[in-house]
C-alpha positions in Angstrom: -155.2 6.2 9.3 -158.7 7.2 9.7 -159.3 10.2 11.9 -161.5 9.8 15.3 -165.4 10.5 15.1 -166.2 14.3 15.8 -168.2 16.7 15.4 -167.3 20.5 14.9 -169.1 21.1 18.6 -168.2 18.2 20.6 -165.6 15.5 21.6 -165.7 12.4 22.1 -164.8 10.5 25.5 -162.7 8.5 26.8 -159.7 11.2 25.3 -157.7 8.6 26.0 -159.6 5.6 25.1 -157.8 1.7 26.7 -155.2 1.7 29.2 -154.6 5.0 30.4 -155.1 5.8 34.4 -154.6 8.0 36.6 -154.5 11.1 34.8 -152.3 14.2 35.7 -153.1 17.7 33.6 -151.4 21.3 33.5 -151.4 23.8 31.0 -148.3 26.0 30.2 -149.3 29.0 28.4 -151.8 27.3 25.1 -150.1 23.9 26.1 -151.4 20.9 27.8 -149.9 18.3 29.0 -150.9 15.1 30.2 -149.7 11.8 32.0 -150.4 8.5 33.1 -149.6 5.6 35.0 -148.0 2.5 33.2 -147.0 0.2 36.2 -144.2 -2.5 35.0 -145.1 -1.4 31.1 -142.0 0.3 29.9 -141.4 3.1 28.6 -142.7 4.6 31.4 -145.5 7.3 31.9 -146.3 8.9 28.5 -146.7 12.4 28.0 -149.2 13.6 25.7 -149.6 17.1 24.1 -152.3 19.2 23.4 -153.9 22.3 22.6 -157.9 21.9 22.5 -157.7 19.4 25.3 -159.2 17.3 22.9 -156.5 15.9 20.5 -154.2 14.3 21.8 -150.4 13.8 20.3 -148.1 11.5 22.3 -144.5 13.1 22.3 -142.4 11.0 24.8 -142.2 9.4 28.0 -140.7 10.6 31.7 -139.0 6.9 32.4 -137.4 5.7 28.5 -134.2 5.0 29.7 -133.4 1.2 31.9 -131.1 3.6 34.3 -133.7 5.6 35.8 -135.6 2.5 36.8 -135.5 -1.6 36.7 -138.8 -3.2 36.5 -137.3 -6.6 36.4 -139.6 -9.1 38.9 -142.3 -6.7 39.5 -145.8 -7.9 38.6 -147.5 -6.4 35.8 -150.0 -4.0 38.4 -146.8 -3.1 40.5 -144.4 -0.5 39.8 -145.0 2.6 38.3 -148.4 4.7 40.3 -149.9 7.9 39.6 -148.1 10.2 38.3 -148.4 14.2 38.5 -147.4 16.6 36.6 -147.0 20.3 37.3 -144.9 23.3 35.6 -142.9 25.8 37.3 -140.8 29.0 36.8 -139.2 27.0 33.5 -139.3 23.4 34.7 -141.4 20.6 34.3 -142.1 18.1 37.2 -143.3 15.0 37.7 -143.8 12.9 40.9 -144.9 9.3 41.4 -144.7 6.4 42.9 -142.2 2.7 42.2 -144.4 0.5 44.1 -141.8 -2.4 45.3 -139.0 -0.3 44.1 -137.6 2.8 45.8 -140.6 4.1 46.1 -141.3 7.9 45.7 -139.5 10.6 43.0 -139.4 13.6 41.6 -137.9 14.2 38.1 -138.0 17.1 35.8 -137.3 18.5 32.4 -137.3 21.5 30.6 -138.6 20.0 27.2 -142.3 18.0 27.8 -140.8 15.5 24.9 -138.0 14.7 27.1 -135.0 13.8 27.9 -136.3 13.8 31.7 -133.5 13.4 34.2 -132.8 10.5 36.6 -135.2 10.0 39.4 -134.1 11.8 42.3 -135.8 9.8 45.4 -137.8 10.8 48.3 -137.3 8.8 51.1 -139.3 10.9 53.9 -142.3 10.4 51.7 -144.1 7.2 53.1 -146.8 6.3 51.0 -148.2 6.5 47.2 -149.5 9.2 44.5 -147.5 12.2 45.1 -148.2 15.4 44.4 -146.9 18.7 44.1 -147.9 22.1 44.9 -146.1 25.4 44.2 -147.9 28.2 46.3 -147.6 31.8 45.3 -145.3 33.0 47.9 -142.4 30.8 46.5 -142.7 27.7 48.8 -143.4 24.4 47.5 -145.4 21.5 48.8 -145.4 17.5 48.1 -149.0 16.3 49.2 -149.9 12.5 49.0 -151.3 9.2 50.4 -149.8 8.0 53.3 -150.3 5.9 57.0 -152.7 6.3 59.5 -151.8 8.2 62.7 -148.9 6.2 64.6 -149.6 3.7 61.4 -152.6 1.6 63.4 -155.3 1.7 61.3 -158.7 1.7 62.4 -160.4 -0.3 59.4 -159.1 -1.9 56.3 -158.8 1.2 53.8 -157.8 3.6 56.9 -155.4 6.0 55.1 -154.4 9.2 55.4 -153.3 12.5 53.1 -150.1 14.6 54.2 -148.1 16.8 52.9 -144.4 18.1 53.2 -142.7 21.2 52.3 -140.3 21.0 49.5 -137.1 22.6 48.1 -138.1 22.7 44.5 -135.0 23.9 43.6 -132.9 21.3 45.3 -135.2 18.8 45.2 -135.2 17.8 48.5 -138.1 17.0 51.3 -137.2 19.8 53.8 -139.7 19.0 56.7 -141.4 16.7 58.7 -144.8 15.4 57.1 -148.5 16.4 58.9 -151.9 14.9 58.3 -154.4 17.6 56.5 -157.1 14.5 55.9 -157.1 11.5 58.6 -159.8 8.7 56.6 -161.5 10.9 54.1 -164.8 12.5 54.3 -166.2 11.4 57.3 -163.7 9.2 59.3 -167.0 7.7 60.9 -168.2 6.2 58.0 -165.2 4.6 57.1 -164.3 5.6 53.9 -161.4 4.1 52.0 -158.2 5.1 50.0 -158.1 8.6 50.2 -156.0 8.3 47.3 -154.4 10.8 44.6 -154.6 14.2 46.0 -153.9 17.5 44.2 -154.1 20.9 45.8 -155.4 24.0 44.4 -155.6 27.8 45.4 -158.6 29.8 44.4 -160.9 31.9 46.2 -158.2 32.1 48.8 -158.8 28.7 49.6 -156.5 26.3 49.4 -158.6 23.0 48.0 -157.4 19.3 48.2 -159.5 17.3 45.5 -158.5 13.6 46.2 -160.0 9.9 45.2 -161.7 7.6 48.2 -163.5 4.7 47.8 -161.2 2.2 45.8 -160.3 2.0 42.3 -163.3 0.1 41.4 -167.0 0.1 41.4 -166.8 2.9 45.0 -164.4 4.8 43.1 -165.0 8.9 43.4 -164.1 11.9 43.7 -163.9 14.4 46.2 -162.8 17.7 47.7 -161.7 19.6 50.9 -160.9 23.4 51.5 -159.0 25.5 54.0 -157.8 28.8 54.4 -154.5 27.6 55.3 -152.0 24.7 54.8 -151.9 24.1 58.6 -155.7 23.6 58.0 -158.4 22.4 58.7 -159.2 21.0 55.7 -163.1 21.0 55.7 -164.4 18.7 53.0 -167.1 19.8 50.9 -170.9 18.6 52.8 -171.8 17.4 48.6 -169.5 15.1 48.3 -168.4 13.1 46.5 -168.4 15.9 43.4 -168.0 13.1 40.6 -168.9 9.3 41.0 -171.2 7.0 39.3 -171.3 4.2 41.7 -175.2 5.0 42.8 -176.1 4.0 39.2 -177.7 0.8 38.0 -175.2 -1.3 35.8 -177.7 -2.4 33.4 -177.8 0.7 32.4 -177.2 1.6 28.6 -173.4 2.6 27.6 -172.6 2.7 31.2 -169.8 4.4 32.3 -167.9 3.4 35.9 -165.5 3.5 38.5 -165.1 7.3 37.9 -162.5 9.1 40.0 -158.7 10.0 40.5 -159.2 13.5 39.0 -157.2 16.4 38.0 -158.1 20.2 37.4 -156.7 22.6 34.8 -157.5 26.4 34.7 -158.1 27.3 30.5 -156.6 30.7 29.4 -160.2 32.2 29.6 -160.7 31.4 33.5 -162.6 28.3 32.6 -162.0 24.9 34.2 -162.1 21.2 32.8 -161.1 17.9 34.6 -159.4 14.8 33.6 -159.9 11.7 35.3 -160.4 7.7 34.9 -163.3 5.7 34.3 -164.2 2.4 32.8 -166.8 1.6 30.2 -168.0 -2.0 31.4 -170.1 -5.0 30.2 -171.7 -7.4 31.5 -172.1 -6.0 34.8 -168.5 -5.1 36.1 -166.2 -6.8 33.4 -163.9 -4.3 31.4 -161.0 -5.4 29.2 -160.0 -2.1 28.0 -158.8 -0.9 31.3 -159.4 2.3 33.0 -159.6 5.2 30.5 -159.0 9.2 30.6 -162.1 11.1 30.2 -162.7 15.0 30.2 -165.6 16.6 31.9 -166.3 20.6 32.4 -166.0 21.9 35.7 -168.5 25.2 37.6 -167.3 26.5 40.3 -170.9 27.3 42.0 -170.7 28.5 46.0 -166.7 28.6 45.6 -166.9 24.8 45.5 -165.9 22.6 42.3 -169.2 21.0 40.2 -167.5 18.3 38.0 -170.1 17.5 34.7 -172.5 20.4 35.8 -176.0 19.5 34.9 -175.5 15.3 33.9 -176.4 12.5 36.5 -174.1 10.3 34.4 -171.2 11.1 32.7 -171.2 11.8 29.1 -169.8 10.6 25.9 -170.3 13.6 24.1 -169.6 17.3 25.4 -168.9 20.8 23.9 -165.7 21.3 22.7 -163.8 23.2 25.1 -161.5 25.2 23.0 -161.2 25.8 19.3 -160.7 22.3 18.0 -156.7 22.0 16.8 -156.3 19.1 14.8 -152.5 17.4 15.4 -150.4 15.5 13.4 -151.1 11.9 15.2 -153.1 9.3 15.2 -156.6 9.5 17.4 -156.8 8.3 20.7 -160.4 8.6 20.8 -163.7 7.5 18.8 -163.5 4.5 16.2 -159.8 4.3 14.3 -157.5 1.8 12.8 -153.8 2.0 13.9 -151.6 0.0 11.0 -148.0 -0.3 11.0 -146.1 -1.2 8.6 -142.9 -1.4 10.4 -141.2 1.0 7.7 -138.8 3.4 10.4 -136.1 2.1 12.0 -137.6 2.9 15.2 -140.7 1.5 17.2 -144.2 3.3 17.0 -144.3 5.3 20.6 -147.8 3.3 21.1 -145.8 0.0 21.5 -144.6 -1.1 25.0 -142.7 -3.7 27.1 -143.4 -5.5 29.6 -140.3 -4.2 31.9 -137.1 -2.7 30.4 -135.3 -4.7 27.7 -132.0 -5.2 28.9 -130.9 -7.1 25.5 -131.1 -6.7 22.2 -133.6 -8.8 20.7 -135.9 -7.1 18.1 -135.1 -5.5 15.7 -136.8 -3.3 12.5 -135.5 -3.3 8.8 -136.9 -3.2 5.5 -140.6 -3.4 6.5 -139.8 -6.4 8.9 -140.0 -6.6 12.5 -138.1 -9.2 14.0 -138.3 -10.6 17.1 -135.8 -12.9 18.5 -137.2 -15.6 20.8 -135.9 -16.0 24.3 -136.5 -18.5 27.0 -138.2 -15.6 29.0 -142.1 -15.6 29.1 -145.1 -13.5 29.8 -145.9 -15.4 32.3 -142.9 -14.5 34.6 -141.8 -11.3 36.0 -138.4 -11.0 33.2 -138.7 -9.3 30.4 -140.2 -11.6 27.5 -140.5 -10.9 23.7 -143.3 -9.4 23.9 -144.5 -6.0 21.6 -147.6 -4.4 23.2 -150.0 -1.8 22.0 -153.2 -1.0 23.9 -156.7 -2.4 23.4 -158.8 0.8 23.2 -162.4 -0.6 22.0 -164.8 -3.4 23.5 -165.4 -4.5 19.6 -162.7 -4.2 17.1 -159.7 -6.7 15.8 -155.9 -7.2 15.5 -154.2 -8.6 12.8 -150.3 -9.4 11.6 -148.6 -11.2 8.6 -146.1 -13.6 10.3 -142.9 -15.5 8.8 -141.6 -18.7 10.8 -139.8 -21.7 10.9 -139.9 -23.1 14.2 -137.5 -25.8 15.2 -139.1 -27.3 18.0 -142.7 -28.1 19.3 -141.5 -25.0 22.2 -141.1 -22.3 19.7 -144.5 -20.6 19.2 -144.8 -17.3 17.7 -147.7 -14.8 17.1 -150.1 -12.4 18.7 -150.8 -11.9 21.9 -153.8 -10.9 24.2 -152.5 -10.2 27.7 -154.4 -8.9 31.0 -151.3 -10.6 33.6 -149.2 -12.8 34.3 -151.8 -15.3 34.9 -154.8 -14.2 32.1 -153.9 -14.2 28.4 -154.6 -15.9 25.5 -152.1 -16.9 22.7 -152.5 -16.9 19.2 -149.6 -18.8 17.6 -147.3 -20.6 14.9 -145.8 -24.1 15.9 -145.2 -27.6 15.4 -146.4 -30.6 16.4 -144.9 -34.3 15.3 -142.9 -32.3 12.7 -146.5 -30.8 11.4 -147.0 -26.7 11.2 -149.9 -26.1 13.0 -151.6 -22.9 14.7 -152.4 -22.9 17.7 -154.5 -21.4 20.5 -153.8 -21.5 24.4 -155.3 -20.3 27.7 -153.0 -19.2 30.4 -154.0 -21.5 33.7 -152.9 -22.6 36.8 -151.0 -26.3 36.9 -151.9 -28.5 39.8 -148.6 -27.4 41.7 -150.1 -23.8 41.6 -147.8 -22.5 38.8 -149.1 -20.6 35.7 -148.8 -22.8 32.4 -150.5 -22.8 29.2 -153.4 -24.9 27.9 -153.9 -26.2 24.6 -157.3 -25.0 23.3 -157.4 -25.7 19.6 -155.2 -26.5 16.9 -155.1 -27.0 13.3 -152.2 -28.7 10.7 -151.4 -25.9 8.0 -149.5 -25.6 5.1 -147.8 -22.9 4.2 -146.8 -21.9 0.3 -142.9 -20.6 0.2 -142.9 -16.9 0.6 -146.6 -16.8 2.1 -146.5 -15.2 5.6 -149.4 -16.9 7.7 -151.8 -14.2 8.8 -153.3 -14.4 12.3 -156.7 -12.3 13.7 -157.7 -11.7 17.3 -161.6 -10.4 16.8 -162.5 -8.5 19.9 -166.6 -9.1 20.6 -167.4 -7.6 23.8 -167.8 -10.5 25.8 -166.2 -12.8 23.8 -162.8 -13.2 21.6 -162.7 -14.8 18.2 -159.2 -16.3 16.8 -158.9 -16.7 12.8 -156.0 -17.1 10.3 -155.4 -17.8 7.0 -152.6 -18.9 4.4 -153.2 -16.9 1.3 -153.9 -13.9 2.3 -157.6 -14.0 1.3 -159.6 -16.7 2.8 -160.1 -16.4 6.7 -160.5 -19.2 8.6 -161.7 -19.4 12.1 -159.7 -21.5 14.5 -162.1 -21.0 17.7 -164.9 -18.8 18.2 -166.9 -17.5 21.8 -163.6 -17.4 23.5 -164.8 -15.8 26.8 -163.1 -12.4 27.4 -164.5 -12.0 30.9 -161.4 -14.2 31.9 -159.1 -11.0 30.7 -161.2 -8.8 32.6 -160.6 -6.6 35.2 -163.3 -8.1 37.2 -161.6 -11.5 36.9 -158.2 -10.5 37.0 -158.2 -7.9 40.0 -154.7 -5.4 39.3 -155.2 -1.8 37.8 -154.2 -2.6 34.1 -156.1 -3.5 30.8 -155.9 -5.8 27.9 -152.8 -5.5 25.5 -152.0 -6.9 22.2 -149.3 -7.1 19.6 -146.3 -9.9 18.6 -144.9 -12.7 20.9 -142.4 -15.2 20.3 -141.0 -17.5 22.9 -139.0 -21.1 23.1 -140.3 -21.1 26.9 -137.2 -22.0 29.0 -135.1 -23.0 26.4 -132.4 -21.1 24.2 -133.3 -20.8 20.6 -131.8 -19.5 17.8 -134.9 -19.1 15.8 -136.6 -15.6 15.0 -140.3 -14.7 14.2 -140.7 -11.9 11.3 -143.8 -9.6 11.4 -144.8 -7.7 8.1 -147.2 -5.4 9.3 -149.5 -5.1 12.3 -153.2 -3.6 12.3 -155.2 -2.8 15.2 -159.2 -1.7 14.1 -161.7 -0.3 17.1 -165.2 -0.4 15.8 -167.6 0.2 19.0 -170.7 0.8 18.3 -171.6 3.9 20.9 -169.3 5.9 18.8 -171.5 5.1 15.9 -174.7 6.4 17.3 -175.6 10.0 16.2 -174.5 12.7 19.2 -177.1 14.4 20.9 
């Protein structure tokens, strides 16, 4: 594997380049560690470790296990939201949200790798994004979005943050909740989703840095200070202190819909921020989610400057620690990702969609197979389906496939998903007792129900013992779909797919583009299986390429 593009004085951003929201930081000694929201992807929330704050290892996940929580029927944006993480006195804890679950939780662990225990839930929080706070007097706080006064909002957006004291110990909520932020900023503007909060103490302040404006374009970030918890919490007269929504979107490289941030204190009394941001095209379409990027942080006037001395947010900073090189793949800059399905376990990268519940792949001998089921990704279940993030706006995604359908419903190959409702399918059939490969569009039927259209097909003929190899080229704005039967000649099934249909923009929900192996007989039992020799995933954008400043 091919290690990410930097330079001896800089890093590259996103840190966490496809899929990764919602970012939650904190540093134990010369340790961070980082998390992120999944919704109904499973495992759930991974933890990443680092040392430089720069390269990035992933070592586990908080929810790996189907007893702590059942994702079965929630939509792919549902479930899992914003997680925090924080460390204290020996124990790690994270907080989030199960939307359409049980809602709030607290788990904790004293290894960052796991195991994590068993949520333990929070009823008396009413709301999303939890966060906690652990003061220096002993007492411990939960802070988070919740209702308007006497829940009657006064516009669409109206939302409120609270906070509750908390028995860290016994992990319990252990008093009534009270509003420190009714609206956000200026409750006579009307500003929307006050969102994500995190307190901090400094200065002998207590500050409450927090998200408003949606999760999109208005997406920002800003910050409030009191001198006590009973407040008030004054917010800062330059907010917001990080958002890019004043910008022009034809601009070059843009980067957008910055916000949902997190602080972290370095050993040396410095300060960086994590927090999410798109990389768009075309105006407002993204496929590759929203990302983790790092920016510096000044505190000038005893206020917080994020990305001191840029309008927009950049690509490239200084390296804010001595740069640690770790034993992973990158996460960041150009790379190829290629597995060649030689352990007996799954590459941490991959994902579900929800928690298997059954056994149906499996990994021997340089072979991943993949039983099909009558499950689909276009229901709420838990389909065959093997997903790894797409990180780059230009790049590919390639596999070696073995299959012997038995009927025209078997189809097996890779996968480009956004939802339930926007993918496209790259697959291995029949038709009248032909192989073929295939190509279909997720749509809607005329009875409202998502199906699948038919876009192109081609008869093939396979040699014994050839696998068919299948490509997904990712090009911006458009996808390309190739295969090819002897492993050396490529030939293009459709080309100019549009990719705007998998974007954000398109789609609406909080999640990006994934891709890996699917194999489905699509309401019907099957007894067939779908073997994959190898996968590849390459991320070629062309920013990355350009010579840093």
């Amino acid at each position: 594997m091919r290690t990410a593009t930097q330079t001896a004085k800089q890093y590259t951003n996103p840190i966490l380049s496809g899929f990764y929201p919602d970012p939650s930081i904190c540093r134990v000694g010369g340790d961070y560690y980082l998390v992120n929201s999944t919704f109904a992807y499973f495992p759930g929330i991974p933890v990443f470790h680092s040392n430089d704050l720069v390269n990035w290892k992933l070592i586990g996940h908080v929810m790996s296990r189907t007893e702590q929580m059942d994702l079965t029927g929630m939509g792919v944006s549902r479930a899992i939201f914003a997680p925090t993480i924080r460390y204290h006195n020996g124990l790690l804890y994270v907080t989030c949200t199960i939307v359409d679950g049980k809602e709030n939780f607290v788990v904790t662990a004293k290894d960052p790798a796991g195991p994590w225990s068993n949520p333990v839930w929070l009823p008396e929080i009413i709301g999303i994004d939890p966060s906690p706070f652990f003061d220096e007097d002993g007492k411990a706080y939960i802070v988070y979005n919740s209702i308007p006064p006497d829940d009657k909002p006064l516009y669409d957006g109206h939302r409120t943050i609270r906070i509750n004291s908390f028995d860290s110990k016994n992990l319990k909520i252990i008093s009534d909740n009270r509003i420190l932020v009714n609206g956000g900023t200026d409750i006579s503007q009307k500003p929307s989703w006050i969102e994500g909060p995190h307190l901090i103490k400094k200065y002998g302040y207590y500050y409450l840095v927090a998200a408003e404006g949606g999760t999109y374009e208005n997406h920002s970030v800003v910050v409030f200070r009191s001198k006590t918890l009973d407040g008030p919490f004054v917010p800062y007269d330059k907010n917001p202190i990080l958002t890019q929504r004043h910008l022009g979107a034809d601009r070059a490289n843009p980067i957008s819909s910055a916000g949902h941030a997190d602080l972290v204190e370095l050993p040396n009394g410095e300060w960086q921020a994590v927090f999410l941001a798109t990389r768009p095209y075309d105006g407002t379409h993204y496929n590759t989610g929203r990302e983790t990027f790092l920016t510096p942080v000044k505190w000038i006037d005893e206020w917080p400057q994020f990305n001191p001395g840029y309008e927009e947010i950049q690509y490239h900073y200084p390296l804010p620690l001595p740069e640690k090189k770790v034993d992973s793949h990158p996460y960041s800059g150009n790379f190829t990702f290629r597995d060649e399905f030689n352990s007996t376990n799954l590459h941490p990268d991959w994902m579900f969609l929800r928690n298997p519940k059954e056994s149906w792949y499996s990994i021997k001998g340089g072979v991943l197979s993949l039983q099909l089921r009558p499950q689909t990704v276009m229901g709420t279940d838990n389909p065959p389906f093997i997903a790894r993030r797409q990180q780059h706006q230009k790049g590919e995604a390639s596999t070696a496939l073995s299959f012997t359908p038995a009927a025209e419903n078997e189809k097996a190959g890779l996968l480009v998903f956004q939802n339930e409702d926007h993918f496209y399918f790259l697959c291995q059939s029949i038709e009248s007792g032909n192989s073929v490969v295939q190509l279909y569009q997720s749509i809607r039927n005329k009875n409202d129900a998502v199906d699948m259209k038919l876009l192109a097909s081609q008869t093939v003929k396979l040699s014994t013992g050839k696998d068919l190899l299948l490509k997904i080229l990712i090009q911006t704005d458009t996808y390309a779909f190739a295969f090819s039967t002897d492993g050396k000649v490529w030939q293009t099934l459709m080309e100019g797919v549009d990719a705007r249909w998998l974007s954000t923009a398109t789609t609406g929900g909080f999640v990006g583009c994934t891709i890996g192996p699917y194999a489905s007989s699509h309401g019907k039992e099957s007894a067939s299986k779908a073997l994959f020799r190898w996968f590849e995933y390459k991320g070629n954008d062309d920013i990355y390429k350009q010579k840093q400043p």
